[in-house]
ZANUDO-257701 format. One line per field, with one value per residue (C-alpha): residue number from 0; residue in three letters; x, y, z. Coordinates in steps of 0.1 Angstrom, whole numbers, plus 5000, padded with zeros to 4 digits. Example, Ala and Ser with C-alpha at 12.3 -4.5 7.8 and 13.67 -1.06 7.14 Angstrom:
2
k c(0 1)
r c(Ala Ser)
X c(5123 5137)
Y c(4955 4989)
Z c(5078 5071)
***
This chain:
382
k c(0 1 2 3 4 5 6 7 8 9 10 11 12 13 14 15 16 17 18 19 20 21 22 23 24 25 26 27 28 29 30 31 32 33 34 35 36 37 38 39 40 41 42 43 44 45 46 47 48 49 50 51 52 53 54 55 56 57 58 59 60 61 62 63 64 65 66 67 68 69 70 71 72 73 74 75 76 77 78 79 80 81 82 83 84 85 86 87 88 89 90 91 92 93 94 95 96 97 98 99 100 101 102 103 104 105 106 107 108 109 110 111 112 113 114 115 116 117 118 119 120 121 122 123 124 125 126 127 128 129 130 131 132 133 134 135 136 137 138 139 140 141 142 143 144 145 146 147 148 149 150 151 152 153 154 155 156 157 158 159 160 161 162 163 164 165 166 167 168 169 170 171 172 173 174 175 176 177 178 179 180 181 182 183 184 185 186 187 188 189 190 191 192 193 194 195 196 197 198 199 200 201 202 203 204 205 206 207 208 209 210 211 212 213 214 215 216 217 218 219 220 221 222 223 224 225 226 227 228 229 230 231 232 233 234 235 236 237 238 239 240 241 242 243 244 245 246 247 248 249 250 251 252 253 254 255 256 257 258 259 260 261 262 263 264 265 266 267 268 269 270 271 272 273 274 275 276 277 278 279 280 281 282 283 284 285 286 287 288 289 290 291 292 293 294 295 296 297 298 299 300 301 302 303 304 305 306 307 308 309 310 311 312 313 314 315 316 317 318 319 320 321 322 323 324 325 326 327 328 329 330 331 332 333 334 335 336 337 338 339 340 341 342 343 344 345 346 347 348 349 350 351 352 353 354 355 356 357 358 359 360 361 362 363 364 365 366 367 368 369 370 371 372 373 374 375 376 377 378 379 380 381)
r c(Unk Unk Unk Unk Unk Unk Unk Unk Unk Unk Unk Unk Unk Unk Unk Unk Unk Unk Unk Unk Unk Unk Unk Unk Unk Unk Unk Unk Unk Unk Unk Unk Unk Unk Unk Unk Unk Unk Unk Unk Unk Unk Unk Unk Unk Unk Unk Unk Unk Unk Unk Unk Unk Unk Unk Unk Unk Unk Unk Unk Unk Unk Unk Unk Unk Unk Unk Unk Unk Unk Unk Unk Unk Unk Unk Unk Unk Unk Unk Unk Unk Unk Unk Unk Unk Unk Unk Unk Unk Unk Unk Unk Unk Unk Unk Unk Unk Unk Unk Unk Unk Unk Unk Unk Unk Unk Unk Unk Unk Unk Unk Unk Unk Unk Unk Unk Unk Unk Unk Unk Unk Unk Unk Unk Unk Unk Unk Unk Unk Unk Unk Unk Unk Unk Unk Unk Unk Unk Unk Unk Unk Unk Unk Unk Unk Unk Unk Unk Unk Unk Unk Unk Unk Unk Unk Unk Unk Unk Unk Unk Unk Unk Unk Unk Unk Unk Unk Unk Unk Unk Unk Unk Unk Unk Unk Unk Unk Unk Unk Unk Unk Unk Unk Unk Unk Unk Unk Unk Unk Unk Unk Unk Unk Unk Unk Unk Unk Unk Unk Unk Unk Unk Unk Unk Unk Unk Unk Unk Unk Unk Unk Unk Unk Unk Unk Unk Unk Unk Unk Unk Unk Unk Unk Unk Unk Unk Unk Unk Unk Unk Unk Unk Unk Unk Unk Unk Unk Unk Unk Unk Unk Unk Unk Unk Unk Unk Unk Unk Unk Unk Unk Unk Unk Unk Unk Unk Unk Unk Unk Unk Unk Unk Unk Unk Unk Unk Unk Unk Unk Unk Unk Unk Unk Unk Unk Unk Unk Unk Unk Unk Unk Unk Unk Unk Unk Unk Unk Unk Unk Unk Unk Unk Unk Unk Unk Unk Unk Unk Unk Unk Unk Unk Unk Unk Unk Unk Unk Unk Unk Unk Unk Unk Unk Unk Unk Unk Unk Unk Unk Unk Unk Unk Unk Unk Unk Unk Unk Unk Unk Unk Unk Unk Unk Unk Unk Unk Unk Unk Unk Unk Unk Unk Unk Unk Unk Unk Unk Unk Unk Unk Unk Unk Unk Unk Unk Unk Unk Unk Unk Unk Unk Unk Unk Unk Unk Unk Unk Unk Unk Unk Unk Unk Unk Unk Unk Unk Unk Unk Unk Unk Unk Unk)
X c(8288 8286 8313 8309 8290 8308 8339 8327 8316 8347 8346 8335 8373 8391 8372 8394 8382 8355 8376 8393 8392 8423 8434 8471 8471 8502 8523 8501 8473 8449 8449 8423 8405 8417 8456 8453 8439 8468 8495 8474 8481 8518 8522 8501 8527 8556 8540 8521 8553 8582 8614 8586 8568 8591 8574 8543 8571 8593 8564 8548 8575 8560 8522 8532 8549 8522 8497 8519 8523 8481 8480 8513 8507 8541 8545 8547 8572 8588 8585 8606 8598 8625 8620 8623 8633 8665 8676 8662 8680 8715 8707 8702 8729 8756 8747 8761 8795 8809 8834 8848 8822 8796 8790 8762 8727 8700 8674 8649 8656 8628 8636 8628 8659 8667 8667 8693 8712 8722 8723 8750 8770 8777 8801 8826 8825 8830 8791 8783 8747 8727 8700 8676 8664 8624 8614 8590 8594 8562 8565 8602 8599 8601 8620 8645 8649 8650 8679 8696 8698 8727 8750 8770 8736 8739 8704 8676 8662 8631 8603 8570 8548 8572 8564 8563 8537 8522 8529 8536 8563 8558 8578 8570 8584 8617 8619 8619 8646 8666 8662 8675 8710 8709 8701 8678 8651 8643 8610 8602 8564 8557 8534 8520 8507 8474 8462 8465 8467 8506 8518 8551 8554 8538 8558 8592 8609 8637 8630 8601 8601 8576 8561 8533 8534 8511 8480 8483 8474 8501 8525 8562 8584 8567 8590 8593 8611 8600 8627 8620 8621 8646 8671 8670 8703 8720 8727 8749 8741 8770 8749 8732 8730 8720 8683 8699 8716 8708 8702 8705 8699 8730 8747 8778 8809 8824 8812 8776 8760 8733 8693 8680 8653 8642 8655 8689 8678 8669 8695 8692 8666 8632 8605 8579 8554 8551 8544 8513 8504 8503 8486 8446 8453 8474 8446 8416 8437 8440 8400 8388 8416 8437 8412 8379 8403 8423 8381 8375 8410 8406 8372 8382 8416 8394 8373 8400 8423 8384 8387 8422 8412 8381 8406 8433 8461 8489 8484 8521 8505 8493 8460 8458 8438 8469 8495 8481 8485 8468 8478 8469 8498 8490 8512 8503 8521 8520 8510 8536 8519 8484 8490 8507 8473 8452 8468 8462 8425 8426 8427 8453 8477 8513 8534 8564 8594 8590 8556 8531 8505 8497 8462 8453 8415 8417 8387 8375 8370 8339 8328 8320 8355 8371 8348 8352 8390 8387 8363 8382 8410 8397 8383 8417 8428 8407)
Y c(5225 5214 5219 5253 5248 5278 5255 5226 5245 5245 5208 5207 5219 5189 5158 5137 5133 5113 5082 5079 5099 5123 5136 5139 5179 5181 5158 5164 5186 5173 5184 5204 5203 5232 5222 5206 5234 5251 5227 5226 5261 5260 5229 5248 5281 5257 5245 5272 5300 5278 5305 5334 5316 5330 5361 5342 5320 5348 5368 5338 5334 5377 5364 5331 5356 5378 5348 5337 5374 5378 5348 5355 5394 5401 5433 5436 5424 5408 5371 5349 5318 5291 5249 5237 5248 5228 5251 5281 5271 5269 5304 5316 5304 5311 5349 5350 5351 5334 5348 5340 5369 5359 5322 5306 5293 5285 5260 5231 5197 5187 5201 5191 5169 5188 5220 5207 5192 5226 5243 5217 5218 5253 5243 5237 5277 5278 5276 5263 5250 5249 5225 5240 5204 5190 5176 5156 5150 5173 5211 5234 5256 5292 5302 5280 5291 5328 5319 5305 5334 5357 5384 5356 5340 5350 5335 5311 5284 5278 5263 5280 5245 5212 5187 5159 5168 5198 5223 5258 5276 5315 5328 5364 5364 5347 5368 5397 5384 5377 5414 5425 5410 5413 5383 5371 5345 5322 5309 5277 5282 5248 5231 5264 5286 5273 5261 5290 5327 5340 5378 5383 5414 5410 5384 5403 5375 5384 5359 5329 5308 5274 5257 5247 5206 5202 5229 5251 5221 5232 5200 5199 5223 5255 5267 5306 5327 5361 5383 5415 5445 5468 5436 5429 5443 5438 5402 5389 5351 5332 5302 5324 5317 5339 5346 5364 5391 5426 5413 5385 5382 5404 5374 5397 5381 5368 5379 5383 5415 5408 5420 5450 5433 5395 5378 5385 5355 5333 5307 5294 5287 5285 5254 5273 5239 5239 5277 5267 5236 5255 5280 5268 5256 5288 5306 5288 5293 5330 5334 5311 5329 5313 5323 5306 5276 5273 5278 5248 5230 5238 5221 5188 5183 5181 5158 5137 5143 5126 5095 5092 5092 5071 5044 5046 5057 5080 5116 5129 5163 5194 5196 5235 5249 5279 5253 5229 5231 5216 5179 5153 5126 5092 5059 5027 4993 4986 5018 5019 4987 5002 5035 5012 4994 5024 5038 5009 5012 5047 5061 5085 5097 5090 5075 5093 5071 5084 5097 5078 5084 5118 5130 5163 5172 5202 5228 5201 5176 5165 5157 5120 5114 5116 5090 5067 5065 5058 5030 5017 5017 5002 4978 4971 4962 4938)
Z c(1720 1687 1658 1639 1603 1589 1590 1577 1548 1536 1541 1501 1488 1497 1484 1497 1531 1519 1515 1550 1579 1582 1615 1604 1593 1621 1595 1560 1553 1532 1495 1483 1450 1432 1443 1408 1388 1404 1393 1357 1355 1358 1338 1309 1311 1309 1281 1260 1272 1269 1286 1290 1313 1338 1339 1355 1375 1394 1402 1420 1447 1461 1457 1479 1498 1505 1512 1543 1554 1556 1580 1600 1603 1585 1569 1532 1512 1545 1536 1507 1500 1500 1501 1535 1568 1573 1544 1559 1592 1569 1551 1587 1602 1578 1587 1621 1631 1664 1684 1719 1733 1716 1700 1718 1703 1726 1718 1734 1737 1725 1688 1655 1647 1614 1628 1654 1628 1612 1642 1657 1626 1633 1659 1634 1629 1667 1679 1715 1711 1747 1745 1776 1789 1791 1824 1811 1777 1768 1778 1779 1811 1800 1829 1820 1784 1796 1818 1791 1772 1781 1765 1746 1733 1693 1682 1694 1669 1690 1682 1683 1687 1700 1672 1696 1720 1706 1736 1727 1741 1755 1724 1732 1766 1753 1723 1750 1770 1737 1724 1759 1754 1716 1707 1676 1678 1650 1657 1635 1633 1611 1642 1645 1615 1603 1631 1662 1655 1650 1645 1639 1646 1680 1693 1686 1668 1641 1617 1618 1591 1584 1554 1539 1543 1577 1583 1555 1535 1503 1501 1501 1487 1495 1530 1541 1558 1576 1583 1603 1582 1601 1600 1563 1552 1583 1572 1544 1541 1532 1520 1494 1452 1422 1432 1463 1440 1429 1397 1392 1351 1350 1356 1378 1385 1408 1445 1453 1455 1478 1468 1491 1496 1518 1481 1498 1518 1481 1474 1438 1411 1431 1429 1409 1407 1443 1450 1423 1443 1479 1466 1471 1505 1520 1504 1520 1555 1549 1539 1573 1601 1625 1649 1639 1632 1667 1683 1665 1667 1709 1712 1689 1710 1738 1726 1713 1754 1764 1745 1755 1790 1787 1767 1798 1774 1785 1776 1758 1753 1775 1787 1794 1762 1769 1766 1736 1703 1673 1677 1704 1713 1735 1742 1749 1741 1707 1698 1665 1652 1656 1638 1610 1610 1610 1582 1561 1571 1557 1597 1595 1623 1629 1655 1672 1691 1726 1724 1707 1680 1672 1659 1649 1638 1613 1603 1576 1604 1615 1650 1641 1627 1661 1673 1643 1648 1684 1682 1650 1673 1702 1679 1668 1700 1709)
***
């Protein structure tokens, strides 16, 4: 089976590739051509507009809005764009309440360390945080996540794709269970969207939220938050700021008087450049589909789990195509030395304490890539 050409048409937007061989879209998405036409284009309003250019500005933060919504199947006018998760996470958090009945959050071990950060702060506000143990430092057992959640269980910072070994967790069957006892998932969909299919709405979850760093290929700065549409003005964030009010040009003193709308969820001034900069990238996502990509993404992480085995390295990742998401991750000794060397030899993948190095072909990739990087590696190691 060979790689589909309708893919690696698209190959052509990011210019880049041409100097190295990139298989580290998990971490940072390459950055396409017209990311700088993008950023031109803001840099010219800021400079040709002066204080009007705000009227381009504010109305950027709906369109990048409505470009996540296309590929996460989020209703309209359902997602706000913020900076970075671990904000998102804080905004989140500061909307619940924890009482003696109710106080616990429910998450994996195997989370993202930021998100856990917030999370565990909240147990100065009288949070008990539940960390639902890995067996094997790879997959969470659903089973055991389900049984985690109870009546007391206020929300569940999950994440949709573990960064670490790329397995992805049955969220719809733990959103289900969480709805049962009136709970709310947050599902932190950063490993996830851009590289397998995600609906929103399908999946239950009460709020998802991501960025645009890794697949989406958009850089830093450009996070988002989904917020189901029935919840929207249930919530009163107490972290919040003057792009979360009514009106926020009124200028109102001195208690917030929270938008109707997901800008509720907005904290202060947004960064305008990098809705501009993500822009190409979210765009090109949106036009291919998640599910042309994952077809793709399935075959080349198979190809790469081959090598892996050929080399005798140890596997960190799932090999059920059900189970595995966009990135590959393998150990051996010495592995953190070799992905620093790689990377100097324009090779790049990362290296994860724990885990390993962690590759992740991408719809620009080409077959022979994965092969250059594991002979240039073997090569490296004698």
């Amino acid at each position: 089976m060979g790689i589909p050409d309708p893919l690696l048409h698209h190959r052509s937007q990011f210019p880049a590739l041409e100097g190295c061989v990139h298989l580290i879209s998990h971490s940072l998405g390459c950055v396409p051509a017209r990311a700088a036409d993008d950023l031109g284009e803001f840099v010219e309003q800021w400079k040709t507009k002066s204080i009007t250019a705000w009227s381009d500005w504010l109305p950027e933060v709906d369109r990048a809005g409505a470009r996540i919504g296309k590929i996460i199947g989020a209703p309209a006018g359902s997602v706000v764009m913020h900076t970075n998760v671990s904000t998102i996470m804080s905004v989140l958090a500061s909307c619940f309440e924890f009482t003696p009945a109710r106080n616990k959050v429910v998450y994996e071990q195997l989370m993202f360390p930021t998100v856990s950060y917030v999370w565990q702060a909240e147990q100065r506000r009288g949070a008990e945080c539940v960390l639902v143990p890995s067996a094997d430092g790879i997959t969470i057992d659903t089973e055991a996540m389900i049984a985690a959640i109870d009546e007391r269980t206020v929300c569940v910072p999950m994440s949709h794709v573990i960064f670490s070994s790329a397995y992805i967790q049955d969220a719809k069957r733990i959103c289900e269970k969480a709805r049962s006892v009136g709970a709310h998932v947050i599902l932190d969909c950063y490993q996830s969207v851009g590289i397998i299919p995600v609906d929103v709405v399908d999946l239950g979850v009460s709020f998802a939220c991501g960025g645009s760093v890794k697949y989406l290929c958009g850089g830093p700065g450009a996070g988002w938050l989904y917020v189901r549409p029935d919840l929207v003005e249930q919530f009163a964030p107490r972290v919040t700021g003057w792009m979360g009010n009514e009106a926020p040009f009124a200028f109102t003193m001195p208690a917030q008087t929270y938008a109707e709308t997901t800008w509720r969820y907005m904290g202060g001034t947004p960064a305008i450049a990098a809705l501009y900069q993500s822009r190409a990238g979210q765009t090109i996502v949106g036009e291919i589909g998640a599910r042309a990509i994952r077809d793709k993404s399935l075959w080349m992480t198979q190809k790469c789990i081959g090598w892996v085995d050929e080399l005798g390295y140890k596997l960190n990742s799932p090999r059920p195509e059900a189970q595995r998401g966009g990135s590959v991750v393998f150990d051996f000794v010495g592995a953190a030395d070799a992905c620093r060397e790689l990377n100097r030899r324009k090779f790049f993948c990362d290296h994860r304490p724990g885990v390993g190095i962690r590759i992740a072909p991408h719809f620009y990739t080409k077959e022979e890539e994965i092969d250059l990087f594991f002979a240039e590696l073997k090569k490296l190691r004698g």
